[in-house]
GUSE-860592 format. One line per 4 residues: number of its first residue (from 1); their letters; for each residue x, y negated, z of N, C-alpha, C. Coordinates in pm, whole numbers. Each point is the difference from the previous one (the first is absolute). Layout:
GUSE-860592
NUM	a	X:Y:Z:X:Y:Z:X:Y:Z  ...
//
This chain:
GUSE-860592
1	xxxx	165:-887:2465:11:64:-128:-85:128:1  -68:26:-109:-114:130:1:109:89:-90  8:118:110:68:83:-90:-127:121:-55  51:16:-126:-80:145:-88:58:92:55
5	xxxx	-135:51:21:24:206:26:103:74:-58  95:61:-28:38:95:-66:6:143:-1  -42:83:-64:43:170:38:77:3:-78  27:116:16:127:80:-45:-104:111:-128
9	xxxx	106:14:-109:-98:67:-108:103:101:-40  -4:120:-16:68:85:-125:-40:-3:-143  78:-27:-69:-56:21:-169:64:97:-29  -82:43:-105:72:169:-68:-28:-38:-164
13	xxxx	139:-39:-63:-3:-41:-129:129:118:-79  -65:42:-93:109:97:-17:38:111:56  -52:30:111:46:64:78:148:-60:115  -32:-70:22:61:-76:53:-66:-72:151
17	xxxx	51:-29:75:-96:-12:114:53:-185:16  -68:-10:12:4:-215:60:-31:-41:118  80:-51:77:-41:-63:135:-35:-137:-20  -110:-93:26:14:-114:26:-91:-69:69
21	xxxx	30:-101:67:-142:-79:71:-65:-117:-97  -131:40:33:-93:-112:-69:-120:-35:37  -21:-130:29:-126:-38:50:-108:81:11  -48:-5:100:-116:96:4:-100:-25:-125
25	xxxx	3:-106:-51:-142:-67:-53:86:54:-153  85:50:4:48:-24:-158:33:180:-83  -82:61:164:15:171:15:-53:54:-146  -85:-33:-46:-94:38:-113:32:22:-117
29	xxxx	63:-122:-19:65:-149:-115:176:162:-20  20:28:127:156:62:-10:-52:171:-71  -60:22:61:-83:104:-39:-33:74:-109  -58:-134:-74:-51:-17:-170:123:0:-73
33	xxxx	87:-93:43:163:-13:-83:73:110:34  -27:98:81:98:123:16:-83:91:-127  -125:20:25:-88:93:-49:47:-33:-162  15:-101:-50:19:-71:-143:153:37:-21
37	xxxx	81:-15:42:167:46:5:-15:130:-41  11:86:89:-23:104:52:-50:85:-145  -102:-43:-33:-109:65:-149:96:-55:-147  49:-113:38:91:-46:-116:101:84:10
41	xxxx	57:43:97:149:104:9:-31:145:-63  -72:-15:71:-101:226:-51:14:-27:-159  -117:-104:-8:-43:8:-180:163:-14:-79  93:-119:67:113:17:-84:92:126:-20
45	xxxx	8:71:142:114:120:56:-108:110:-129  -113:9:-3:-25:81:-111:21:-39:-172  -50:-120:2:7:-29:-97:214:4:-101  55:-30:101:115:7:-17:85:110:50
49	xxxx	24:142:-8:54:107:85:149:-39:-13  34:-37:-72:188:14:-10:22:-151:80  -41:-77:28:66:-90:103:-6:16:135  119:-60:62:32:24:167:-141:-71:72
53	xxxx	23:62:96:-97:-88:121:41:-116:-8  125:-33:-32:43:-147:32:-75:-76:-140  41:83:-39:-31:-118:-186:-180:-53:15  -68:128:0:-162:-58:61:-8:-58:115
57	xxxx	86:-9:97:-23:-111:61:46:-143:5  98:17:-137:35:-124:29:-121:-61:-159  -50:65:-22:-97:-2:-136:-84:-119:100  -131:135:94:-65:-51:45:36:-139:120
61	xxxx	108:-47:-4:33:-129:64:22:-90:-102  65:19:-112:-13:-98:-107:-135:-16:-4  -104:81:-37:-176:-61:-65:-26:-30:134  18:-33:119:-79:-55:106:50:-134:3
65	xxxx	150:-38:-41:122:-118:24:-103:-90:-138  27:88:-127:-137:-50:-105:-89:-63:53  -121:65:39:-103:-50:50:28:-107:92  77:5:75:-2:-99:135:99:-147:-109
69	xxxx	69:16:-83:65:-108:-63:-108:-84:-118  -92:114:-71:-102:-31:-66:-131:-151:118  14:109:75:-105:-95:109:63:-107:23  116:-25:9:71:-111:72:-22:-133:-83
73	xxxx	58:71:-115:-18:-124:-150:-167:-46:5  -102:81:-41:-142:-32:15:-44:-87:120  52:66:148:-15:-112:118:69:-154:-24  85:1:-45:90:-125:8:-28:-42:-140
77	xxxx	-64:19:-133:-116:-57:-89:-93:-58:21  -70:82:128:-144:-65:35:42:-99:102  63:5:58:43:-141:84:52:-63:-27  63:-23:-93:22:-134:-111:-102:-35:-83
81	xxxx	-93:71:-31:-94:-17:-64:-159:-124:108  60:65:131:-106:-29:113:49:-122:38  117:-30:-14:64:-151:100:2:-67:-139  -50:34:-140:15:-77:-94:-145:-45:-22
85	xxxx	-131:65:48:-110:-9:61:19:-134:75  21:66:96:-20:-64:149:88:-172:-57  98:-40:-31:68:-101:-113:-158:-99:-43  -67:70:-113:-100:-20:-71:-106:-64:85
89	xxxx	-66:66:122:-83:-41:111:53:-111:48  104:4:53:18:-65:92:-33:-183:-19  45:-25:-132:-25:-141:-17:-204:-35:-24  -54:131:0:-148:-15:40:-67:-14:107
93	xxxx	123:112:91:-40:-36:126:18:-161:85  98:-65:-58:40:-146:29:-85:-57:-22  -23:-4:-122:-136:-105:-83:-152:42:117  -40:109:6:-91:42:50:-11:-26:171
97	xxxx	142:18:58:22:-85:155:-46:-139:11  106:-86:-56:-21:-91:-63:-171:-97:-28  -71:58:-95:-104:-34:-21:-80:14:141  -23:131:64:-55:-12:93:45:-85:130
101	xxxx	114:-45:7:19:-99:85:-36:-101:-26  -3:-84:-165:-98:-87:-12:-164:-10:15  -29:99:0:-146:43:29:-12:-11:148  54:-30:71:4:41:162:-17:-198:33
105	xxx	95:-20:-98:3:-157:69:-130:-71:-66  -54:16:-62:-116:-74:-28:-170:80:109  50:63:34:-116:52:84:13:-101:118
//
């Protein structure tokens, strides 16, 4: 079994500190999604002064839960959309096997 690298990462969201391990290869990728959190919390904690730390954070976890539920529906669209494809081909690819195996026996 090939195991993946992991380090160990701090995130600082909120002011808040995060421990977690994550693939080395995925260091970047964690990075970008802290940096994006992080700027969504500031812009809200100003934009909103009378709510708790808690309320903007549970803000900025709803629009990420959004996004990630938005993506989910679109992923699982296009792959019904792709195996309804792939459905469509497939009886071409038969015909097209097919033919060329008759082409084989007359040579």
């Amino acid at each position: 079994m090939n195991a993946v690298e992991q380090i160990r990462m701090y995130l600082n969201i909120g002011d808040q500190r995060i421990a977690l391990s994550v693939p080395r290869d995925r260091q970047d990728f964690v990075r970008a999604t802290e940096r994006g959190t992080d700027e969504l919390y500031r812009k809200w904690r100003k934009q909103f002064p009378g709510k708790s730390d808690q309320e903007i954070m549970a803000m900025v976890a709803y629009q990420y839960a959004s996004f990630y539920g938005e993506l989910k529906e679109r992923y699982e669209a296009a792959s019904e959309l792709a195996a309804k494809c792939m459905q469509l081909l497939e009886p071409e690819q038969v015909n097209k096997k097919s033919t060329e195996s008759d082409e084989d026996d007359y040579e």
